[in-house]
Structure formats: C-alpha cells, structure tokens
N, C-alpha and C positions, 0 to 999 in steps of 0.2 A: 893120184891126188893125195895132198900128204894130209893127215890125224889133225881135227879140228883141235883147236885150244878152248879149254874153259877155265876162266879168272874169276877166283871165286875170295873177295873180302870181307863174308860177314858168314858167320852160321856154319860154315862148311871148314877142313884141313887148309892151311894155307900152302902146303907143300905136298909132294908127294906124287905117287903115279897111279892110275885103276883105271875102270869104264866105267861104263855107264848106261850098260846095256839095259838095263832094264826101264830108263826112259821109250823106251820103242819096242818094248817087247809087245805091245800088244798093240801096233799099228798096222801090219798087213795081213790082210786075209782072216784074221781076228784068231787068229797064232801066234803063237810065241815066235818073235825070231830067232834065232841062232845066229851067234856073232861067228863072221864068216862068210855066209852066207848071204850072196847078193845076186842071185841067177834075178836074171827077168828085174834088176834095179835101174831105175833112171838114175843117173848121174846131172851134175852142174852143168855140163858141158853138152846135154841131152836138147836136142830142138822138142822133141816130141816124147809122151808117154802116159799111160794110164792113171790115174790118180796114185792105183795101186803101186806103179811101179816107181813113180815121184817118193810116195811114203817109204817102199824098198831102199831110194836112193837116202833118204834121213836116218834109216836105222844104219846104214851100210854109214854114214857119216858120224855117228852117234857113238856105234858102239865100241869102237877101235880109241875115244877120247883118251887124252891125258891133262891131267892137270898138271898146270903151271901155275910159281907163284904169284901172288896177286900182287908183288912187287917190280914183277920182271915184266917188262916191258913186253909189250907185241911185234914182231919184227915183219919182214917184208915175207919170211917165207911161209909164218901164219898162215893157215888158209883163210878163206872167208867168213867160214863162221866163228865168231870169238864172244863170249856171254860172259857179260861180266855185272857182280851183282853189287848196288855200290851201300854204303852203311848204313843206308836207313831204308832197304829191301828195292830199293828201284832197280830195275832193270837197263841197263846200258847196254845196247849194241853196237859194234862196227871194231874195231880196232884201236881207240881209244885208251890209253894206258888207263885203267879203273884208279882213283885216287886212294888212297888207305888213310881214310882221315877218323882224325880220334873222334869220339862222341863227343858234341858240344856241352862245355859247362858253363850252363851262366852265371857270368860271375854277381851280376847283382842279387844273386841266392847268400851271399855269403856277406860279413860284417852289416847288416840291417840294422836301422836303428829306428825301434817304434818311438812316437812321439805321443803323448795323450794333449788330447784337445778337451777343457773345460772352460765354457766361455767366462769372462770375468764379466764385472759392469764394467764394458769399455770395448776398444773395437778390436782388441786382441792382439794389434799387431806384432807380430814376432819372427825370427829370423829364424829359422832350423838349420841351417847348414851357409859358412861363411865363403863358400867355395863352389865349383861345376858339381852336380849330384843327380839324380834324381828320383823320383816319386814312385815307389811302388806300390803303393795301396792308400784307396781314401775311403773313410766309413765313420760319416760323420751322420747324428742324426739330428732334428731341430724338435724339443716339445715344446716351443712358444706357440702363440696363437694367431704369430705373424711367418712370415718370408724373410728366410735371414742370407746372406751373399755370402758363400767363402770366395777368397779373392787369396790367388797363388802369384805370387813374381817374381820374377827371377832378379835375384838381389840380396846380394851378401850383408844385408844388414835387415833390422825391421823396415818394413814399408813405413814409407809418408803417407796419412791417408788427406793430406792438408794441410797447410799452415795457419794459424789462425791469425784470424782479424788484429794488428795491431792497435793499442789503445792508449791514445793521447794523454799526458801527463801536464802540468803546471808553463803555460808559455810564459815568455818576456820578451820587455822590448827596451833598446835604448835608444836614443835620441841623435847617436853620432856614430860615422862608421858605415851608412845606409845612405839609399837614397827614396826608401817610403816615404811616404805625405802624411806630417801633421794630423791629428783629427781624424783618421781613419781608422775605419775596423777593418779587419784582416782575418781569412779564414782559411782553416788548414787542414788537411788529411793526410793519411799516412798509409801507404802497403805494405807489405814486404812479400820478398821473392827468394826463391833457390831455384836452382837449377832446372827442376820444371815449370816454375812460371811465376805467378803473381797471385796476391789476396785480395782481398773487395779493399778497398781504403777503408778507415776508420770514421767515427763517427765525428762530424763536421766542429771544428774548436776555433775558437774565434780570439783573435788579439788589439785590443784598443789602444792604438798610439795617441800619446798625449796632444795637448794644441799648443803645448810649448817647442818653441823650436823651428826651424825649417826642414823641408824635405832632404834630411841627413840621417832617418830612421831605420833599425832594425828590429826584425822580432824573429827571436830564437823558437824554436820547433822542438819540443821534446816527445818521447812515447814511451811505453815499457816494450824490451825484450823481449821476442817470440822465440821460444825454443826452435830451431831447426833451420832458422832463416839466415840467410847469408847477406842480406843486402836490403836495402829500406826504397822506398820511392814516396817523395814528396808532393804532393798536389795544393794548392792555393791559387790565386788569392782571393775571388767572389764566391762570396754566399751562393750555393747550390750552384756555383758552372766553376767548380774549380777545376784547375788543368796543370799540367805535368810541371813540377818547376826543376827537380833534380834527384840525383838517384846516388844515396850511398853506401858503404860498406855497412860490415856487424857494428853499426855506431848505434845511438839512441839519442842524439839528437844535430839538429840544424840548425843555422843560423841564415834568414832569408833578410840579404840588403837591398834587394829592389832592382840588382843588376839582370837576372834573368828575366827576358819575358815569358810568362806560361804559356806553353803548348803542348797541348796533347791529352786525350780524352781519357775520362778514370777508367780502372779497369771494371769489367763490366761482370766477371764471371772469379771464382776462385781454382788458376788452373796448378794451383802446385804441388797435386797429389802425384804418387806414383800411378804410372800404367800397368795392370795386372796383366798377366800373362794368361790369364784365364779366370774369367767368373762363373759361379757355380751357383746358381740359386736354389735352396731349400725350403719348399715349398714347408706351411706351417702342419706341425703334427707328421713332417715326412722324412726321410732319408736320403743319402747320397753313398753310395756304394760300388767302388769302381776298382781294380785291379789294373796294372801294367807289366806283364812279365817280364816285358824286356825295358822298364821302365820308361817313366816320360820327364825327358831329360831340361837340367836345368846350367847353362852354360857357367851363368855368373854365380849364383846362390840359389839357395830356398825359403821363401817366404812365406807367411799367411795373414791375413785379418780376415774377420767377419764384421761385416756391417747390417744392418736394417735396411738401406735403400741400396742399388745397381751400381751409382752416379759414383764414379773413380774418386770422388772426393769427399762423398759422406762419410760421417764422421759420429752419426749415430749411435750410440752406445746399447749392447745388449744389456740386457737383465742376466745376474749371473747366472748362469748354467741351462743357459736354453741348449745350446749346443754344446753335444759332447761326443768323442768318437775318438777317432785315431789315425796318426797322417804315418804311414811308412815309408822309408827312405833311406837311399844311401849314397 
C-alpha cells in the first residue's frame, strides 16, 4: 500500500519530505510505536480486527507520511488518505486539490471617508457620494425631545423630500381669442409634478370676465416657480369642484380659452418626494449605532435627510443640532 499524502497550506513547510510518527505514537497498547513496526496491524483491505489492531493499521499509515506540496495536485496513485488543511484552519478531506488562497482583504477598509452629521434647522438633505458606494458605519445620536427619521437613498444627488405647493400670482383676461362666457367667474388651481409625482394644488384664485362682449373670452393662469419641479398641472373651472384642464412644462404661466373641457379629480395627497432606501427612527434622548464590515451597498449614490415625521414627504425641519453623529462611507 503506497505512503499516505499530507497537504498542508497554512502553519506548516509547504515543501519538503519527514513523518510523522509521533501523531500515533501513543495509539496501541498505550506504547510508543516504532516506525516499522506493524506485527498484529489491520490493514484497509482487513474484513476483520481488533480496535487494537485497526489503531496498528493508522500508525503503520501515518508514520512512513511525506509531505507534498500544497500546490501539487493529488493524483490517482495517492492513496486514500489525503489531509489537507485549508487557510482559515478547516480541515478538508478526500482528494480535493487544497486551494492556496491569499488571506481576504477587505477592500472597503481602505480610502473611507467619515462624514459629520450636525443637524441644521432644515431637513438636512444631502448627497454624500455622486456614484455606487457604500455605508460602513452610522452613529448618530438625537438630544431633542422628539423622534427624528434618518432617511438614506440611493441617489447621486440630495434627496426630494417634496415639492412644494405652487402659489398663484396676478390672473387676466381678454375678451377675444376664447370661448369663456361673459359675466362669469372663473376659478383656478395649480400643481406641480417631477418625476415622482404631484403637489396638493394651490390655493383656490378666482378670475371675473367682464359683461362686455360675447363668449370670445380668455383668462390667462399665472403662479410662482417651484424649485425642483418639472412640469405644472392646471385645474379650473368651478368654485371648490375644480378638475384637470392641462398639464405643462418648466413654464409659470397659462392661457385657458374655454376649448378644453375639465376632467379629472385634484390631487389628493403630495407624492413627489423621494423613496428612501431605509428609514431609521431615533427615538428622543436615543441613539442609532450600527457597523457593516462588508458595507451596505449603494448602487446609484448616497444620500441622507432627517426629518421629524416617517411620511417620505415630510418636510419638517429640525432645530439646529438635535442630531449629530457620523455617517462612514466609501
């Protein structure tokens, strides 16, 4: 029976030749073996034998070993037994070439970049990384006397935490160009939308066409500019049931002649906040304290606000310096 292999890749010579007797020196008969020596040994090939003489057959396997490198492959004339020990102390058995793998380094150990978190009065939002990154440490702590939300996204710019409410400016009307009715009042609201949705309409403005004239009237729609808003939606024309009349670009104002008929109900909620990727509530007087060694990853970017309420849209402002801690990242 030919000299077991032992592959040995971590702790031990990588090369080289010896035994290894002294693993079994003290397995039969509670003597020392002598390499050589295998009277009265069960062998592999043994149907039958003593415990004793099984342990005989281990030492008689054992102590004739050579080592081979932990690079060279196992081959068909191996015998059966082959131990191989793999880099982080695990034990491999069978014939398995052992892998010679380096130590793992994590690389998000390396270029980190702490960020300080001090709440302003406002909801904080901010962009820490314009690119894929991620979070390795959050150690934030709250000393208001309320519940404050950190709120992470994945989003290569500052978060939306809402658009606000558009607010109507100075209407008119003319007399020719429309087809509104003489003598009529006229009522109007205004949204604005991006990409995630819509703002409540603004507050109800009203336009009185003269009684001069026939039904040839129009009345122009103006509002003020919403930071962040791509796009307006118009609602008129009754008093408290106004409904959809048209939808347009970064403009601030409209011109309604009476060709559209309204349809479609106001919006009912403000959905054009960002979706966070994770909210975090901090209870008041408490802390938030969390590590990711192997980071917790961010495809598109790295974001953050803190808010006062849950609701993806609030828009609550802290008090300066309730929150302060530190976001790490890379």
């Amino acid at each position: 029976m030919a000299d077991p292999v032992v592959h040995i890749t971590n702790g031990l010579p990588d090369s080289g030749t010896g035994n290894i007797t002294t693993l079994g020196q003290t397995l039969v008969d509670g003597a020392n073996a002598t390499l050589g020596i295998t009277t009265g040994a069960a062998v592999s090939t043994d149907a039958t034998g003593t415990l004793q003489q099984y342990l005989r057959g281990l030492v008689k396997l054992f102590t004739t070993a050579t080592f081979k490198a932990a690079s060279t492959a196992p081959t068909a004339a191996d015998p059966a037994l082959v131990v191989a020990i793999s880099p982080n102390g695990q034990n491999v058995n069978g014939r398995k070439d052992p892998v010679n793998a380096a130590p793992v380094v994590d690389a998000l150990a390396t270029d980190q970049t702490s960020s300080r978190v001090d709440a302003a009065a406002s909801t904080n939002a901010t962009n820490l990384k314009a690119s894929a990154g991620s979070v390795l440490n959050i150690d934030i702590f709250n000393v208001a006397a309320y519940s404050v939300f950190l709120k992470l996204y994945n989003k290569a710019s500052a978060p939306t935490l809402s658009l606000a409410t558009p607010v109507n400016s100075g209407f008119s009307t003319t007399s020719t160009g429309g087809s509104l009715a003489q003598s009529t009042t006229y009522y109007y609201r205004v949204s604005a939308t991006n990409a995630n949705g819509e703002t409540l309409a603004s507050t109800e403005t009203s336009q009185v066409v003269g009684a001069s004239g026939t039904a040839t009237n129009t009345v122009t729609v103006n509002w003020g500019a919403v930071t962040g808003a791509t796009g307006y939606r118009i609602y008129g024309r009754s008093t408290g049931a106004e409904l959809f009349i048209a939808a347009v670009g970064a403009v601030t104002t409209y011109t309604d002649t009476g060709a559209i008929t309204p349809s479609g109900a106001l919006p009912s909620a403000n959905t054009t906040a960002d979706t966070p990727a994770w909210t975090i509530p901090i209870a008041a007087g408490a802390g938030f304290s969390r590590s990711f060694p192997k980071g917790k990853f961010f495809g598109t970017g790295i974001s953050y606000a803190i808010t006062k309420l849950q609701a993806d849209s609030d828009t609550t402002a802290l008090t300066a310096h309730d929150a302060t801690g530190v976001i790490d990242w890379v």
